[in-house]
FIKOL-663094 format. One record per atom (N, C-alpha, C): x, y, z. Coordinates in steps of 0.02 Angstrom, whole numbers, padded with zeros to 5 digits, always signed. Layout:
% residues N
XYZ/...
This chain:
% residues 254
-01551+03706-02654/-01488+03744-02644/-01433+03697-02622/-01467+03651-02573/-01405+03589-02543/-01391+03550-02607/-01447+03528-02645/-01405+03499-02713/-01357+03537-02768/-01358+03602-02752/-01327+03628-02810/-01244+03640-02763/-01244+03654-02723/-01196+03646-02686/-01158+03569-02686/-01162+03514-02700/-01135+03460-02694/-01130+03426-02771/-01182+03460-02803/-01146+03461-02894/-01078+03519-02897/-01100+03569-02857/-01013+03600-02879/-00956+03576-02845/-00963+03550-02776/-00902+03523-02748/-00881+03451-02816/-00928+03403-02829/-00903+03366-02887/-00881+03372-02940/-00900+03419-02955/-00862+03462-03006/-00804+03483-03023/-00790+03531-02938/-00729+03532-02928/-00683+03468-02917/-00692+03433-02870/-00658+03370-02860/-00639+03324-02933/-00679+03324-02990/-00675+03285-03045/-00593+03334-03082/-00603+03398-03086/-00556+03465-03099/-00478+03449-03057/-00493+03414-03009/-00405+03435-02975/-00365+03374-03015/-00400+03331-03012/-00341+03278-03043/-00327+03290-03108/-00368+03291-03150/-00359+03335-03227/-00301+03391-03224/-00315+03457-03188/-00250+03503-03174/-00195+03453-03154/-00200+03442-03100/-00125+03396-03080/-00095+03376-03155/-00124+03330-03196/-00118+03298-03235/-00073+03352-03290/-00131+03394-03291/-00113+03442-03350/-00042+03487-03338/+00004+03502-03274/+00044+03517-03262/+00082+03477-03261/+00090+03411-03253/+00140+03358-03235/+00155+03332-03311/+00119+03346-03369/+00138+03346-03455/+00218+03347-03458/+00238+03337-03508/+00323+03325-03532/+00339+03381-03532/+00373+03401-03532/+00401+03462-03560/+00389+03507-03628/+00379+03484-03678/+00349+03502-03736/+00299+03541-03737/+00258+03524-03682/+00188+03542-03691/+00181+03604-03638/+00177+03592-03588/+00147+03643-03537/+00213+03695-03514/+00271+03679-03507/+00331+03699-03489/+00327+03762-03555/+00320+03746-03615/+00313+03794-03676/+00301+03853-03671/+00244+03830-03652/+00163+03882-03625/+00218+03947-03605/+00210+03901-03539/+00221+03929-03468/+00301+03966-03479/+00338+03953-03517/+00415+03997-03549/+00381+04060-03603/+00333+04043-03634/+00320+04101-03666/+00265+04141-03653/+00255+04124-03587/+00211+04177-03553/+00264+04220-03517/+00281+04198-03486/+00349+04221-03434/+00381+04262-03464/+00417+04250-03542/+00459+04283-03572/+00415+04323-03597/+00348+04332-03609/+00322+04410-03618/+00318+04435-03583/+00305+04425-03527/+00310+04486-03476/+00375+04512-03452/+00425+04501-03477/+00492+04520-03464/+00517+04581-03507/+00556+04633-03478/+00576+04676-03505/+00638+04656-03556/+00644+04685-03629/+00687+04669-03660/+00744+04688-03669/+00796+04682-03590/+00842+04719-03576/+00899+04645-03569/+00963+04662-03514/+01000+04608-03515/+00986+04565-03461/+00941+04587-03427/+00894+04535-03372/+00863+04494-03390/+00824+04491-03459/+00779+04420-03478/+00807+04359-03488/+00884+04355-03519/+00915+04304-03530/+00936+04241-03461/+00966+04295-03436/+00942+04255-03342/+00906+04242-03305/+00834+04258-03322/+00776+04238-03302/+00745+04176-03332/+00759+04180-03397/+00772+04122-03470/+00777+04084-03417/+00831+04089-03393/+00894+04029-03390/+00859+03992-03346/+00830+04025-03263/+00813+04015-03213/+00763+03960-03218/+00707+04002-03298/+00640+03959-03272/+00661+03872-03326/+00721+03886-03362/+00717+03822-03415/+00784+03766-03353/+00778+03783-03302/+00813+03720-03235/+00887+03732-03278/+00936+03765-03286/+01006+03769-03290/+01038+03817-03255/+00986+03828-03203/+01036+03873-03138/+01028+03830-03073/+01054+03852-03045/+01049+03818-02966/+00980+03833-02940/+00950+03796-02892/+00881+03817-02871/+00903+03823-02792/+00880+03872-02745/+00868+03885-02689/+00829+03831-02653/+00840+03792-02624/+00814+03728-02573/+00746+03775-02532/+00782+03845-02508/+00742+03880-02468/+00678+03902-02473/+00697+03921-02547/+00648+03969-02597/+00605+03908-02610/+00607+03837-02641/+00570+03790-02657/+00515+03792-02587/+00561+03769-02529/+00519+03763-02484/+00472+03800-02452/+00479+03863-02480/+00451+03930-02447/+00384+03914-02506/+00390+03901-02564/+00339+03900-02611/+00279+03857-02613/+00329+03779-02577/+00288+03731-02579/+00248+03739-02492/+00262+03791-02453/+00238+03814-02394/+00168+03854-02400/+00168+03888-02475/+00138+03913-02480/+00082+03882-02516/+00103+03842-02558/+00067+03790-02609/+00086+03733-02620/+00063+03706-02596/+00109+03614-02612/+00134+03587-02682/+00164+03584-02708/+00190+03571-02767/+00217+03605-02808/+00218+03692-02784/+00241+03750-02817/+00316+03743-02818/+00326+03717-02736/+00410+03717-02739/+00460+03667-02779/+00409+03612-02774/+00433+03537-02820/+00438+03583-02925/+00368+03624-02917/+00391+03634-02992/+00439+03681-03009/+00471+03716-02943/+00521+03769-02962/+00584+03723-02963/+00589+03681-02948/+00649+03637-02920/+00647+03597-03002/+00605+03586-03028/+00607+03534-03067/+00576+03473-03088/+00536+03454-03022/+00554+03394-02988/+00458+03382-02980/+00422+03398-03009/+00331+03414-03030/+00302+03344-03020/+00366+03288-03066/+00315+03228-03050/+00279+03189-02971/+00335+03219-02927/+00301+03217-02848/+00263+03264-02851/+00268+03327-02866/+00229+03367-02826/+00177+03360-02860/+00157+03338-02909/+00085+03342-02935/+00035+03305-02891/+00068+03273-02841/+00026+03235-02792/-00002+03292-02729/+00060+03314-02713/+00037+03360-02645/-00014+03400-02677/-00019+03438-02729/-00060+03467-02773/-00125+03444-02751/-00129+03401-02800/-00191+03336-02782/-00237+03338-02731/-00173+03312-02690/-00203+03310-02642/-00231+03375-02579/-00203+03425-02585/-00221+03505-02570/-00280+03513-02609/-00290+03499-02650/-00363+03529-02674/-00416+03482-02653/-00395+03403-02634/-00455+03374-02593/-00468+03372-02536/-00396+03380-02512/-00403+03420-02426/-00452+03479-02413/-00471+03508-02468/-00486+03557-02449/-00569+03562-02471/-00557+03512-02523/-00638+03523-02544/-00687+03486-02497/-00627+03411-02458/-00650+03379-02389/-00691+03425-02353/-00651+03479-02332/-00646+03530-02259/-00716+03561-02299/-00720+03583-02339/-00791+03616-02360/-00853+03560-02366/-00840+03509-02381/-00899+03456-02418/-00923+03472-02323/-00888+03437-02276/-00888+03448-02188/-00937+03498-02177/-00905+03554-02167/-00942+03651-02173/-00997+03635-02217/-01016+03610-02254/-01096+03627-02296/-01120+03551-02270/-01104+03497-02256/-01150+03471-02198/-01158+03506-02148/-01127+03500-02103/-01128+03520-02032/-01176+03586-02041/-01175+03626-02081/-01227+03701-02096/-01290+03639-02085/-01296+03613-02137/-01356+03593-02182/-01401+03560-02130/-01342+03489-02079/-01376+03457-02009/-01407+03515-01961/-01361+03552-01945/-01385+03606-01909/-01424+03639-01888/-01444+03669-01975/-01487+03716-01990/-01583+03685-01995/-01552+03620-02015/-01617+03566-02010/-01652+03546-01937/-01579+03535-01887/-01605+03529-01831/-01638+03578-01811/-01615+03650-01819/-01648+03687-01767/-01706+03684-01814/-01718+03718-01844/-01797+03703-01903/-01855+03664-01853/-01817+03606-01861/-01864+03531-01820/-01871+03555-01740/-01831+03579-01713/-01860+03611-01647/-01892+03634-01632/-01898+03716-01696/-01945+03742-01703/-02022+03723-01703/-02036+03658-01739/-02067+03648-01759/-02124+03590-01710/-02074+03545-01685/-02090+03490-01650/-02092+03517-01567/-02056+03567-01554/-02058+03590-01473/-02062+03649-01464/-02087+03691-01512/-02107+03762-01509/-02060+03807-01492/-01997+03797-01511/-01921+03849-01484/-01937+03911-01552/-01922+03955-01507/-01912+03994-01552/-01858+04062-01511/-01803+04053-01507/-01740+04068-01468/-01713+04127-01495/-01730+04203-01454/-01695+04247-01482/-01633+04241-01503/-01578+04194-01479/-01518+04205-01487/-01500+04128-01527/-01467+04128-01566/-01455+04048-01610/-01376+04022-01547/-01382+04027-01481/-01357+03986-01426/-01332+03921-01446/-01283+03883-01470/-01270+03814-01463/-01308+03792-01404/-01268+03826-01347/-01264+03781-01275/-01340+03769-01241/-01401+03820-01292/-01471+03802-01281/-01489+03754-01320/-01456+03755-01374/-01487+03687-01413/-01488+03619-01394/-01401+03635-01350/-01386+03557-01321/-01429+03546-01261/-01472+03589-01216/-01500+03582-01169/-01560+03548-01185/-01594+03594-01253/-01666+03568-01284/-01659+03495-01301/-01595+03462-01344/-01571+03405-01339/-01592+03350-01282/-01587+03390-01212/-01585+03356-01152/-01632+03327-01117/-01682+03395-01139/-01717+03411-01076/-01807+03406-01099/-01864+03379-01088/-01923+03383-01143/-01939+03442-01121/-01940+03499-01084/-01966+03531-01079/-01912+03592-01045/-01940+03673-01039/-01905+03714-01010/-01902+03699-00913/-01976+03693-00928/-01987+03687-00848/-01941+03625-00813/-01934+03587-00853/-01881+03523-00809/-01814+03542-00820/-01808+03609-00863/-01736+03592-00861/-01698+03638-00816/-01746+03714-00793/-01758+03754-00754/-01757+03726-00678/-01800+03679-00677/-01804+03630-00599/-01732+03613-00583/-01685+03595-00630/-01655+03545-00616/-01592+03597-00599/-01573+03681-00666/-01535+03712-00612/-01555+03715-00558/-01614+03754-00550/-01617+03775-00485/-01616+03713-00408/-01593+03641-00451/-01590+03578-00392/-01520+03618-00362/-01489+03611-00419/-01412+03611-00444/-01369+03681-00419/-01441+03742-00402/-01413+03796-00359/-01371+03815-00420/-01380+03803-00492/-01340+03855-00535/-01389+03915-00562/-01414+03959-00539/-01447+04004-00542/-01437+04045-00609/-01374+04031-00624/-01356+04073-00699/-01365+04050-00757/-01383+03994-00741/-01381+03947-00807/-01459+03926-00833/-01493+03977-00786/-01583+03946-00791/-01608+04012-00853/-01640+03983-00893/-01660+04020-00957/-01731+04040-00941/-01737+04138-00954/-01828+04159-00932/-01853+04151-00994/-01913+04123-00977/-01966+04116-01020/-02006+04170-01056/-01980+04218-01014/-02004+04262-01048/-01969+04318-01109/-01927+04272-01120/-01854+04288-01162/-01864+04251-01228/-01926+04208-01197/-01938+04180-01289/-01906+04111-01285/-01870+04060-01227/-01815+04016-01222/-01878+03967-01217/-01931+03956-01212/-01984+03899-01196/-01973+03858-01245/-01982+03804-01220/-01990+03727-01282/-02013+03680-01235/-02071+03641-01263/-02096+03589-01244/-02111+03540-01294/-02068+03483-01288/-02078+03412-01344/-02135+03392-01336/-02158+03365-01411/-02233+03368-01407/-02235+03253-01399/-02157+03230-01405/-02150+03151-01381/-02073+03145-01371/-02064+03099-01324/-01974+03071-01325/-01941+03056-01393/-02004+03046-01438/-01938+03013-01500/-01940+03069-01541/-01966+03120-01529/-01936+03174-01595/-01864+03206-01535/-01877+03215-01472/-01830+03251-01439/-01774+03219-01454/-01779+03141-01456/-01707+03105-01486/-01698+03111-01538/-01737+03120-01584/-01732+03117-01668/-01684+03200-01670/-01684+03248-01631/-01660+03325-01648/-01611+03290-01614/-01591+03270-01553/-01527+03265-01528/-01476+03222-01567/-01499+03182-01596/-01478+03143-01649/-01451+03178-01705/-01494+03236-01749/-01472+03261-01781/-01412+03307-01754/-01422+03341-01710/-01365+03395-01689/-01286+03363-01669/-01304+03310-01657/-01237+03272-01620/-01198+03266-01703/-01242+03232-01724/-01213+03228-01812/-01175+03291-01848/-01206+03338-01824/-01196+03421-01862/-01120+03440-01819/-01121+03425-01759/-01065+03429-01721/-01019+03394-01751/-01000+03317-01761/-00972+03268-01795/-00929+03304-01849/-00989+03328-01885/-00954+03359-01967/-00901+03397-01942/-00934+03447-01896/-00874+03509-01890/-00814+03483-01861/-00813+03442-01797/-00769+03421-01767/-00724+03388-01819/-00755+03375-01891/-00690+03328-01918/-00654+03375-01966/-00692+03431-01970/-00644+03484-02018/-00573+03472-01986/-00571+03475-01907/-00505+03507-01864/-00442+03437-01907/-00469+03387-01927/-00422+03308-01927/-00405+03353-02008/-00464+03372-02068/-00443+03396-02108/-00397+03428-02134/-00398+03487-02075/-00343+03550-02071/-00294+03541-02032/-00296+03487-02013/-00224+03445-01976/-00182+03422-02051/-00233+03397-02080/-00210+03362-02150/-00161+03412-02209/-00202+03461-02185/-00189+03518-02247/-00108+03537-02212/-00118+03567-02175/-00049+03586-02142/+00016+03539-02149/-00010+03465-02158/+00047+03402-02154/+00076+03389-02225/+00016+03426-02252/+00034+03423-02327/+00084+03474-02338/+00062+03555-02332/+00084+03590-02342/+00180+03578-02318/+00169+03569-02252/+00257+03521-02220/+00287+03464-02268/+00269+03424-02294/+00270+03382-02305/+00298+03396-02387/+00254+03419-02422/+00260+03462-02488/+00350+03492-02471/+00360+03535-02430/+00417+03592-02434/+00467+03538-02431/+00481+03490-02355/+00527+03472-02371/+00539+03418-02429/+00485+03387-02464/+00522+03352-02519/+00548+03420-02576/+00528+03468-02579/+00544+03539-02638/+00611+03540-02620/+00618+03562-02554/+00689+03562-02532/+00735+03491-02557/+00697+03463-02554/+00764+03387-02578/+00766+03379-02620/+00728+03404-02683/+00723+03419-02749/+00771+03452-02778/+00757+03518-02762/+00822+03546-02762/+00868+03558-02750/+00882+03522-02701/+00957+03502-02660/+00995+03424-02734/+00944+03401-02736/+00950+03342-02799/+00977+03385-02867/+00935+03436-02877/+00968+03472-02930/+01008+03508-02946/+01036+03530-02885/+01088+03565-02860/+01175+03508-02899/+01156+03471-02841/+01229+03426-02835/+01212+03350-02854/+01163+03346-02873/+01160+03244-02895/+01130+03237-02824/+01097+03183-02825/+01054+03141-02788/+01086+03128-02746/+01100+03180-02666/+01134+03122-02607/+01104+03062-02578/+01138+03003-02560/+01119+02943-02571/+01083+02943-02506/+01095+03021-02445/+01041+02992-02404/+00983+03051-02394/+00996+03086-02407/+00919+03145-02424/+00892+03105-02492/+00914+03107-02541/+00894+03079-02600/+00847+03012-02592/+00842+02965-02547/+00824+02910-02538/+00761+02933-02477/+00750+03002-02461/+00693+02992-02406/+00617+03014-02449/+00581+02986-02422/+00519+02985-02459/+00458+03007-02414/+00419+03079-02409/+00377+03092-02366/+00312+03100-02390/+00280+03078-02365/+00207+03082-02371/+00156+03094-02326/+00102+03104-02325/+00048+03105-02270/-00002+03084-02266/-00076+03106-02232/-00125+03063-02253/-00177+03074-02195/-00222+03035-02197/-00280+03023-02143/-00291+02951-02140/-00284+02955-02050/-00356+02877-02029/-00387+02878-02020/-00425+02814-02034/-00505+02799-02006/-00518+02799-02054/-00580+02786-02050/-00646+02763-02125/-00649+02836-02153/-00700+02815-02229/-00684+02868-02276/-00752+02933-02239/-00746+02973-02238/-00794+03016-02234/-00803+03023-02129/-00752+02990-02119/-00733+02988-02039/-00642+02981-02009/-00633+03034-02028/-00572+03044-02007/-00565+03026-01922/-00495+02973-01899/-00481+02970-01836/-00428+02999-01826/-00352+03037-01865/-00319+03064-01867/-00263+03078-01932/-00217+03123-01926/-00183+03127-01972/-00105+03077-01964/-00064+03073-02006/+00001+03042-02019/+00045+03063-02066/+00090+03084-02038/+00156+03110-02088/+00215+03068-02070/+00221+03026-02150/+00270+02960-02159/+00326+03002-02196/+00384+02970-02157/+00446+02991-02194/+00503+02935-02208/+00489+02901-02253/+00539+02827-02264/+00610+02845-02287/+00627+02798-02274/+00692+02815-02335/+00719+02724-02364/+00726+02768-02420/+00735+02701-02466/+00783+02654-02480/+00811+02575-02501/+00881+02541-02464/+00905+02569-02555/
């Protein structure tokens, strides 16, 4: 099941750059399409001709409206504006942000779900309740009884788990108890890096509007020489498959 799950995320991932691609075409080609789809669904009254007009870029474009689009979809606002050959990037890159944030979510399941398994198995847990904050204890502790001793050193009385609740585990050696804590810290890892992900996604989504907006502010009145010249982008640090944070660059050009 875990392999068929990571043939479709590649799948998908091989798919976004192709679309990007396939929208960012000349004009001839996809713009065509996309005018004579539009113009069928239009009523054949004296409204279609101005709608014409709207989607073939010889009206003014709304800076607002771009940005509201590309808020919604990164590159939607760049292609209402005109202006597709940037946005085919935010595009891009929104669909790997996102397939990131999932590839994360089906580890972190997969570590998880393996650790507890191995608990089961190696220290006899078998935990009415799927508890994080017991797992991290079993992590801790080789046994219930020491870990029980040690509230009750500690006088935290609330925090001591009955045994007769089904909470018992006893490691059957130190190196499988490290081998599960090992795994779970990992399963944690994954999830914790969705949050740098969806930092990402959001910087995009920002990041996307206001270049839509300068797009069509460009198409509006000609290229002002100092909106026209700023250049935003975003991104992630740290190594690949270990995000340390996000970055939203905004240059401007001499």
């Amino acid at each position: 099941m875990g392999t068929m799950r990571w043939l479709l995320i590649g799948c998908v991932v091989s798919a976004v750059p192709l679309y990007a691609q396939h929208l960012s075409a000349p004009a001839g080609s996809h713009t065509a399409i996309r005018l004579d789809l539009f113009a069928a669904s239009l009523p054949r009254d004296s409204a279609a001709p101005g709608a014409m007009q709207a989607m073939t870029g010889s009206s003014k474009k709304a800076p607002g409206l771009a940005a509201v689009y590309s808020l919604l979809l990164p590159g939607m606002g760049e292609l209402y504006a005109g202006d597709f050959s940037s946005g085919k990037y935010f595009l891009a890159a929104e669909g790997i942000l996102w397939l990131t944030y999932a590839a994360f979510e089906v580890a972190g399941n997969d570590l998880r779900g393996d650790a507890r398994t191995y608990a089961g198995a190696q220290a006899g847990l078998a935990a009415p309740v799927k508890d994080d904050q017991l797992y991290v204890d079993v992590g801790n502790f080789n046994s219930l009884a020491d870990y029980n001793d040690k509230r009750l050193r500690d006088r935290e009385l609330s925090r001591v788990y009955d045994p007769a609740r089904g909470y018992a585990w006893q490691w059957d050696s130190e190196a499988s108890r490290l081998a599960f804590r090992d795994q779970r810290v990992r399963s944690e890892n994954m999830y914790n890096n969705r949050k740098f992900i969806a930092a990402g996604i959001l910087i995009n989504h920002v990041a996307s509007a206001i270049n839509a907006a300068r797009a069509a502010i460009a198409h509006n009145s000609g290229l002002d020489e100092t909106l026209g010249n700023l250049r935003i982008s975003g991104g992630l640090t740290g190594l690949p498959g270990a995000p340390a944070g996000v970055v939203l660059r905004i240059e401007r050009g001499l």
